[in-house]
N, C-alpha and C positions, 0 to 999 in steps of 0.2 A: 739710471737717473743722471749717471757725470755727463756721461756722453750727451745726452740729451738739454742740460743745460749747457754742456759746449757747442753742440749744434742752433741753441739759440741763440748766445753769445753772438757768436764769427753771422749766423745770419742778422743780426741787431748793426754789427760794423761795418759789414757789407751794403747796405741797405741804407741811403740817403733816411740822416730826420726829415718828418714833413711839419711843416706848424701851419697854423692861420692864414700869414702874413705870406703872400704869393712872391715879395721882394724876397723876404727871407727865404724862404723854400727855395729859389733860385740860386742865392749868393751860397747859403747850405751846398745845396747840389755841387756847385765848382767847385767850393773848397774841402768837400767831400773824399771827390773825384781827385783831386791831387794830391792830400793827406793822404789816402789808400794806394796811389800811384807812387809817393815816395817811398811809403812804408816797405812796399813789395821790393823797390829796385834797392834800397839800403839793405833790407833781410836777405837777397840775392846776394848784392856785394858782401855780407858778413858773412854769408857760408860759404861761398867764394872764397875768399881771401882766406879763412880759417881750413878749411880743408885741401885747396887745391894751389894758393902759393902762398906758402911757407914764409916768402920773401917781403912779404906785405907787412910794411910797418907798423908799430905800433902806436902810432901818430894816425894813420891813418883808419888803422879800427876803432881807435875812439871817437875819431870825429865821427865814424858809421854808427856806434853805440849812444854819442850823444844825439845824432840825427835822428836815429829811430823811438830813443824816448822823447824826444819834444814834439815830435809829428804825432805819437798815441797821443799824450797829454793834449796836444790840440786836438784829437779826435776825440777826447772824452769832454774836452769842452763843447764841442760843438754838438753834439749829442746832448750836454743837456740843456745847448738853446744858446750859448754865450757867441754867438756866430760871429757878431763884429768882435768884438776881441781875441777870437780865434785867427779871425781875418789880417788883423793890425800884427798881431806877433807873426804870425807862418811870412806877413813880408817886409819885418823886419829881422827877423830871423833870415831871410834872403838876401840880404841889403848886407848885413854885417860880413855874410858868409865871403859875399866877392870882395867888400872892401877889402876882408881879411888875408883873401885870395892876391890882389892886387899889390896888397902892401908885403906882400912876402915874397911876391915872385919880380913881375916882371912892370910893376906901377900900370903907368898910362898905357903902355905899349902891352897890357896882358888882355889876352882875351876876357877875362873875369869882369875886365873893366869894361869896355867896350861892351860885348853882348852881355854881362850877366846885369849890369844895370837896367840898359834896352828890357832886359825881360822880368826885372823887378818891378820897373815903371808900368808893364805889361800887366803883372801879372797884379800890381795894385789897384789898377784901374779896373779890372774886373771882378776884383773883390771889393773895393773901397769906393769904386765911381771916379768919375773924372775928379772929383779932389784930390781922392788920394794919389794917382797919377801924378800930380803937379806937384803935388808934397815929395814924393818920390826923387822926382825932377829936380826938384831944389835941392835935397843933399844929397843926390848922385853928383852935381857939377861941386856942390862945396868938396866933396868927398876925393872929386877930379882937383881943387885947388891943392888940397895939401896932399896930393898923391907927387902933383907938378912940384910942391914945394921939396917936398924930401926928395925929390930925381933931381933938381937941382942942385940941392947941395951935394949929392952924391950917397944919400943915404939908401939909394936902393942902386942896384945894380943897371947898366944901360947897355942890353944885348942889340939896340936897334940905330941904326945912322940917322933916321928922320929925327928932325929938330922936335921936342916935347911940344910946343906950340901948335905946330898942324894937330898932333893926336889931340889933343887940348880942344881947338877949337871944332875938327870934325864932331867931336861928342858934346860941345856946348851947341852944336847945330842938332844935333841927332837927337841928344835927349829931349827935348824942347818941341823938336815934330814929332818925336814917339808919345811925349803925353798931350802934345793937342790931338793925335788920330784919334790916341785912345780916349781923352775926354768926349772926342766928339761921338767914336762909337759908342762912348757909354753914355750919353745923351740922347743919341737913337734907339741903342735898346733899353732906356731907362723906360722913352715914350712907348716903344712896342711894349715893351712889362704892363705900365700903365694902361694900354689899351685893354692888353690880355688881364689886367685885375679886374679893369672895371665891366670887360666881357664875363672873368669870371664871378666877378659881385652881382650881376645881371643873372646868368644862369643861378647862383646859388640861391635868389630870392624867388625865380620860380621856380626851385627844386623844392627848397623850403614853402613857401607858400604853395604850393601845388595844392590843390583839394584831391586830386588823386593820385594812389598808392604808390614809388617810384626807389628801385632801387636799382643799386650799380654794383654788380658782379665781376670778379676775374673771370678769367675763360675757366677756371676750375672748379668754379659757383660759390667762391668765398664772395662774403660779402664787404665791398670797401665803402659803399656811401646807402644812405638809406634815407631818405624825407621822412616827416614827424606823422605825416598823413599813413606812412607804409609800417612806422611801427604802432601807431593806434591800431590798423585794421590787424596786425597781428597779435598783438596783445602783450607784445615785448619792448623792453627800454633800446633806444637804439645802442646805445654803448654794448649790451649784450649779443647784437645783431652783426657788427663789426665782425669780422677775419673768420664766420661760422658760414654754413650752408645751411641750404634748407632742412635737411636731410638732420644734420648733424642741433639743428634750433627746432626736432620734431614737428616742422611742421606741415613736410610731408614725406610719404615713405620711401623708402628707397627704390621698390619697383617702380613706381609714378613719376621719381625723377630719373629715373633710366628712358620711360617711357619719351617723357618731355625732352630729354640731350638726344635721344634717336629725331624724333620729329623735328629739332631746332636744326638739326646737321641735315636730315634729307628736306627741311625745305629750305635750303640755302642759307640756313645761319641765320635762321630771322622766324617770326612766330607772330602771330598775327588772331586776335581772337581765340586763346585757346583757352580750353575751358580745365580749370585744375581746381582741386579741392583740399583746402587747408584744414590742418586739425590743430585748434589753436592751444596754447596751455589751458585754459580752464573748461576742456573737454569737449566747447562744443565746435562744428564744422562750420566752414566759411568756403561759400562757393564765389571762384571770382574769373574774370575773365580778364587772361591774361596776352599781352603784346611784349613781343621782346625783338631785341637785333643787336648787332655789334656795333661798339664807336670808338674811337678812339679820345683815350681819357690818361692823361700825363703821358702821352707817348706811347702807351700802349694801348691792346686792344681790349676793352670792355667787353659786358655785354648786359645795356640798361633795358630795364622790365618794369614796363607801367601796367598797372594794377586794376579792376573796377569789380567793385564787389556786388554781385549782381545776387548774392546770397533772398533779400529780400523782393526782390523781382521774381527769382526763379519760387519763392511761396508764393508772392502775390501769381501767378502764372499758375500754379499749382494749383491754390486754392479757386482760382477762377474758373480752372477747369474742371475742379469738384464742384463748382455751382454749379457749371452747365453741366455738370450728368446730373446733377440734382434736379435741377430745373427739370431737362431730360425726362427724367423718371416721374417727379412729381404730373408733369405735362403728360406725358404716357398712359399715367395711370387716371388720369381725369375723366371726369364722368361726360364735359363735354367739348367740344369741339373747339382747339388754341391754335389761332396764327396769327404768322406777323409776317405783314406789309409794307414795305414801301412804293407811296404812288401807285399803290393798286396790283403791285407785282409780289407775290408768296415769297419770301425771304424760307421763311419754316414753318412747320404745322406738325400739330403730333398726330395719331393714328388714328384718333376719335375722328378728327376733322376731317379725315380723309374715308372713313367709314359715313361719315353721315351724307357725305355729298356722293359715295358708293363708289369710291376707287379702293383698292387693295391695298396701296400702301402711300405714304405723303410725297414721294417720291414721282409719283405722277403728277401733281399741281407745282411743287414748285419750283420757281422761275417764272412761272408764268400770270398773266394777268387776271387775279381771280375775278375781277367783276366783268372780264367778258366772258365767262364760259360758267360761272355756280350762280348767278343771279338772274331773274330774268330782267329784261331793259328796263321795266320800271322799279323794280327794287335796288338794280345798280344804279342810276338816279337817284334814286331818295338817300341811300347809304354814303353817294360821294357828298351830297348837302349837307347830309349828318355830320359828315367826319368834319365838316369845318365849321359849321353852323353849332354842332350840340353834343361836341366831342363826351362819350362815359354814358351817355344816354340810351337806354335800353328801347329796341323798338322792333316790329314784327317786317320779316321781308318772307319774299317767293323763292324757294331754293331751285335748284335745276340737279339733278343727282346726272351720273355720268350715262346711265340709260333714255334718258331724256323727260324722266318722271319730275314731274313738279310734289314741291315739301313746304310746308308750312313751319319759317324756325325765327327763333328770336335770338337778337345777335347785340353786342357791345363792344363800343371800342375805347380805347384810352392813347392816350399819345404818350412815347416811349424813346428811350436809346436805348436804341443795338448798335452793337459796335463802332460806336463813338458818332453814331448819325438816327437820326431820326426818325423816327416808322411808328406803325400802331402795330396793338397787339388789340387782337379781334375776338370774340369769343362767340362760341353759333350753337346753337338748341335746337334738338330736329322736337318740336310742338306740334305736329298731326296728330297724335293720340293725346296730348292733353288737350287738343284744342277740342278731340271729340268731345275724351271724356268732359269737360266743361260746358258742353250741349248738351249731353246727357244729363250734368247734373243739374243746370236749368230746369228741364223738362220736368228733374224729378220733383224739384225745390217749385215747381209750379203746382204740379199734381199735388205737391204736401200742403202749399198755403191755401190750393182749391178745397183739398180736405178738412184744413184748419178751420179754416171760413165756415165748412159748411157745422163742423162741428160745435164752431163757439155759436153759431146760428142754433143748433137745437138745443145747447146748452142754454141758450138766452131764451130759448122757446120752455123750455123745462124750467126756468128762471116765473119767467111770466104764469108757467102753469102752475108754480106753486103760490104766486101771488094773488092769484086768482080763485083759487083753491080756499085760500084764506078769507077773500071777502066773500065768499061763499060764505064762509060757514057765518064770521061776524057781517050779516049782510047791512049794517046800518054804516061801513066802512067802504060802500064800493065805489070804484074808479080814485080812489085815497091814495092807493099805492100810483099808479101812473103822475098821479097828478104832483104828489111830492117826487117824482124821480124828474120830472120836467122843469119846477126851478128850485131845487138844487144842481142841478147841470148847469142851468144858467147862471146860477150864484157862485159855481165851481171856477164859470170859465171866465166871469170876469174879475175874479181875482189870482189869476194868472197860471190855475191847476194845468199841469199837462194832459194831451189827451190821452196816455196811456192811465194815467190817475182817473181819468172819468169813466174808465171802461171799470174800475173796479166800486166808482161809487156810484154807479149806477145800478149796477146787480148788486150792492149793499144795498140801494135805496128799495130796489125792489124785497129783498129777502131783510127789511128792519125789523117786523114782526113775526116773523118765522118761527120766535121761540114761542108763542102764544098757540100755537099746535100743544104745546105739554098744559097748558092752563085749561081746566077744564070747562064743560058749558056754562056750569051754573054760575059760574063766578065769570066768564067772560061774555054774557048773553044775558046777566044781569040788569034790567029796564032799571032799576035805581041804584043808590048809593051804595058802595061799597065798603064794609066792614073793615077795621084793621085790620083782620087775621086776614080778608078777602084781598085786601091792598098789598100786602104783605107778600101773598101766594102770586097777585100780579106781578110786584116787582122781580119774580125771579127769568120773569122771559128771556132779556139779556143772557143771562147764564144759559137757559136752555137751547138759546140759538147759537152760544157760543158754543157747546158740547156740540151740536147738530154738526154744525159748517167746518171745525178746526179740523175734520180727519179729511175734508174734500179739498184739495191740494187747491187747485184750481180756483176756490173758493175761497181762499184763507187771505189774499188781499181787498176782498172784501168783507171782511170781519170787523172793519171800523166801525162801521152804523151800527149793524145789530147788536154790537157788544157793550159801544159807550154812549149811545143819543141821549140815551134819560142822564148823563151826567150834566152837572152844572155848572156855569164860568165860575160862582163863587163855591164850591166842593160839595155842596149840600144833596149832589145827585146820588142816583146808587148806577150800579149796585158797587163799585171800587169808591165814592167816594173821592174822586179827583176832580183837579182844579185846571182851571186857566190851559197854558198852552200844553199840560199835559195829555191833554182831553187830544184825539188825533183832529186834521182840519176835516175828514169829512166828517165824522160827527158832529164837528161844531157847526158846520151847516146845516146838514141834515135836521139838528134839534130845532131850530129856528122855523124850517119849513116845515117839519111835523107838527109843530105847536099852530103853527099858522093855520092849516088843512085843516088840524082837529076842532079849531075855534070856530074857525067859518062854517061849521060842515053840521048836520042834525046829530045828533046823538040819545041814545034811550034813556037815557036819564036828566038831556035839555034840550033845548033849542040851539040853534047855530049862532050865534056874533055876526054885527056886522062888519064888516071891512074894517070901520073905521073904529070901531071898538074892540077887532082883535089887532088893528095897526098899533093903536096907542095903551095896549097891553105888552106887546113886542117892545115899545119903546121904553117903556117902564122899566123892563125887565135888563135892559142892557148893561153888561155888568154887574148884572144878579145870578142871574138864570143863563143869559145869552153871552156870547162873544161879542164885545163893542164894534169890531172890527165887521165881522160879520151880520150885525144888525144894520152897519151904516149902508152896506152892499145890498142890502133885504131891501132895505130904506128905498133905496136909487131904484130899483128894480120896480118894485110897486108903486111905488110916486109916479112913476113913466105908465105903465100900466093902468092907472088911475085917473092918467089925466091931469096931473097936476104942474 
């Protein structure tokens, strides 16, 4: 654990601060570089001088002992950021050093004085800028006045014959062009700095703003910079991303990135589209496509990696390619025949399509132009109309199978994209056997209505022979039944009955008396008046035609008449007893034209009415006996009739 916090230590010293501020990081950098460069030549000289000559004063290990503690102390300053002030001291700490030098040895005439100022003025202008230079400059020549004043009076010793005066002024010449070179170089490289900020404030806003994924690796895969875009898609804070690898921020493994450093070296240190797969912290994978190469980033060699997560593409791809096998399958397994065209050329078809036109497999149509080879020339005409005239609309064409047999099929089309352009998708029915069967079933559905026909024909003949049967027997009633089934058809039709209604009130009209089969001679062949008990036995006919007719199917929507005619508009009928609109309408007719028939007509127990005395009995009775509605319809019909 010592060892290893000293290993970090010595690499923390060694190792330039970096900050924000690209001025600073530069000015850093120099006086880095020199503080580290003293520290080493004073800790040489001290174990120098202590080990191997003995003779070395002790004046002069302390000035090595104070050297090397104020040079750390300035490197713990400038490590935590105090850079100009680290600056200002290390040269004035230089400045004292030759004064000091000058006034104890040899004044004007010492080298100390001469070059050590020259390179204090040096060495300020490139830590401090062309001010400090000039600052420099000014108390280097005051520093030369009182150095000339004490050689003067003879306070410092004079090993040289030249007059004080030349050395004097050669350095008020010298220091003066040493800090204008140097303001001026540091006026040049203040603007090179300034370019190179504001090149690198340009890079860092589209580093930063970038929408895609972007990081900056050493050559050893540590990570030194990373965009906001690069740690979203990873799902890590970038502070956490800094000085780690992929490898070592799990998120990918270490065969994979052995994989990726072999491929990045044999394709020339560069990477282009590679496909790698990230396992992010919260478990799930992230596919991305990645680009990489080397650049050069603070002097050294990088290696930046842009990023594009193509994770949701390669589903969407995925999943599109499980439609098309779905499609696929679903289309395969269809009952009829599926393709799709553009401009008339077979893009695809599934196996049905290619079965119905009698090739082996789809593979033989397409490419090619199906309406010159599956259609013949007037159904390829009618289908190109189609397709832009009545696009989805189903319609019958001529097929051509691959033996040269013609096919009756029905086909539809709809307009579509496929793959990102325009086509129909076509659907085909091979219809020769429905189109038989459908002739057949004609044929059949003809022979049944012939047989319908002829049946409801002897049913209406069986109809009429039991109505006939009846005036037989009551013979003072004949031609009574025709004659009431003729207007009531007419009273039927002109108050708006359907004709399937008059087919069932007509065979009512005919079978109204039907029940009058159970009533016997004596009481229905009776020449006079009828008794109560004999009226009584009448009234039940209704019933007994009802019992007759309700088990003959066929018969049972004409059960209106026979069942309710003797009822009344105002309830007073039998045999139920009901009123008004419950009474069904052909009854209500019917009773109207029964009453009319039987008044006009002979009878064994009177004489007939005439017209007009069974007209204005009818009228009487309207709203009694009769449907008002249906009396005004009787009205219209016989008035015309009559003549009036």
């Amino acid at each position: 654990m010592a060892s290893s916090n000293f290993a970090k230590t010595a690499h923390d010293l060694l190792n330039p601060p970096t900050f924000a501020d690209e001025k600073k990081n530069q000015q850093a950098f120099i006086l880095h570089i020199l503080l580290i460069s003293l520290l080493t030549l004073e800790i040489i000289y001290l174990g120098f001088s202590l080990l191997l000559s003995p003779q070395t004063s002790v004046q002069d290990i302390e000035i090595s002992v104070v050297g090397i503690v104020v040079n750390a102390f300035l490197l713990v300053l400038l490590r935590r950021g105090y850079v100009r002030p680290a600056s200002i001291i290390q040269v004035a700490t230089f400045w004292l050093l030759f004064t000091l030098i000058a006034l104890t040895e040899d004044g004007i005439y010492s080298p100390a004085y001469m070059m050590g100022y020259i390179l204090v003025i040096l060495i300020a202008g490139i830590l401090l800028g062309g001010a400090g230079a000039l600052v420099m400059t000014g108390l280097s020549l005051a520093a030369g006045v009182v150095i000339y004043h004490f050689q003067l009076i003879a306070a410092l010793p004079a090993k040289f014959n030249a007059p004080l005066i030349d050395y004097w002024v050669i350095s008020a010449f010298m220091f003066p062009l040493c800090a204008v070179l140097q303001y001026l170089a540091s006026h040049r490289m203040q603007q090179t700095l300034a370019r190179a900020v504001e090149s690198e404030a340009a890079y860092r806003i589209l580093f930063d703003e970038s929408p895609f994924p972007i990081a900056v690796t050493r050559m050893d895969g540590r990570c030194v910079d990373a965009n906001q875009s690069f740690c979203q898609m990873v799902g890590i804070p970038c502070a956490e991303i800094i000085g780690k690898n992929a490898v070592e921020l799990g998120l990918i493994e270490k065969a994979q990135n052995e994989q990726i450093e072999l491929a990045f070296e044999q394709l020339g240190r560069k990477l282009d589209q590679f496909d790698v797969m990230f396992q992010l912290p919260d478990g799930k994978a992230l596919r991305a496509m990645v680009s990489s190469k080397v650049v050069i980033f603070h002097g050294e060699n990088h290696v930046i990696t842009i990023c594009n997560d193509i994770t949701k593409r390669v589903q969407a791809e995925l999943e599109l390619k499980e439609s098309e096998e779905r499609y696929r399958n679903i289309a395969d397994a269809a009952f009829e025949g599926i393709m799709i065209n553009r401009n008339g050329i077979i893009l695809d078809a599934n196996q049905k399509f290619a079965e119905i036109f009698g090739y082996r497999d789809p593979s033989e149509i397409i490419g090619k132009n199906g309406l010159d080879f599956l259609l013949t020339p007037e159904s390829s005409a009618k289908v190109q109309a189609r397709l832009m005239d009545k696009p989805g609309m189903v319609y019958d064409v001529s097929g051509m199978k691959k033996d040269g047999t013609r096919f009756q099929g029905e086909t539809q089309s709809r307009e579509m994209i496929y793959r990102g352009e325009k086509a129909f998708v076509v659907t085909m029915r091979d219809i020769t056997d429905r189109i038989a069967a459908a002739a057949e079933l004609r044929r059949v559905n003809q022979a049944l209505q012939a047989t319908n026909q002829e049946l409801e024909r002897s049913y209406d003949a069986a109809l009429e022979g039991w109505s006939d049967a009846l005036e037989l027997r009551e013979r003072d009633t004949a031609g009574h039944s025709q004659r009431v089934v003729d207007l009531t058809l007419a009273i039927a039709r002109s108050m708006g009955l359907q004709e399937s209604q008059l087919i069932h009130i007509r065979r009512g009209a005919l079978l109204h008396d039907i029940g009058k089969m159970g009533i016997p001679d004596s009481i229905l062949l009776k020449p006079g008046p009828l008794t109560e008990d004999e009226r009584a036995t009448m009234r039940h006919h209704p019933i007994f035609a009802y019992k007759l007719l309700k088990r003959i199917e066929y018969l049972q929507p004409a059960l209106d008449i026979p069942y309710y005619h003797h009822e009344r508009w105002d309830g007073l009928g039998y045999p139920n007893r009901i009123a008004g609109d419950r009474i069904p309408i052909a009854a209500r007719i019917f009773t109207v034209v029964d009453v009319w028939d039987a008044l006009t007509s002979d009878r064994p127990y009177r004489p007939a009415w005439t017209k007009e005395e069974a007209f204005q009995y009818i009228q009487n009775q309207s709203g009694k006996q009769f449907d008002p509605q249906v009396v005004q319809e009787f009205t219209r019909i016989i008035e015309a009739s009559l003549g009036r």
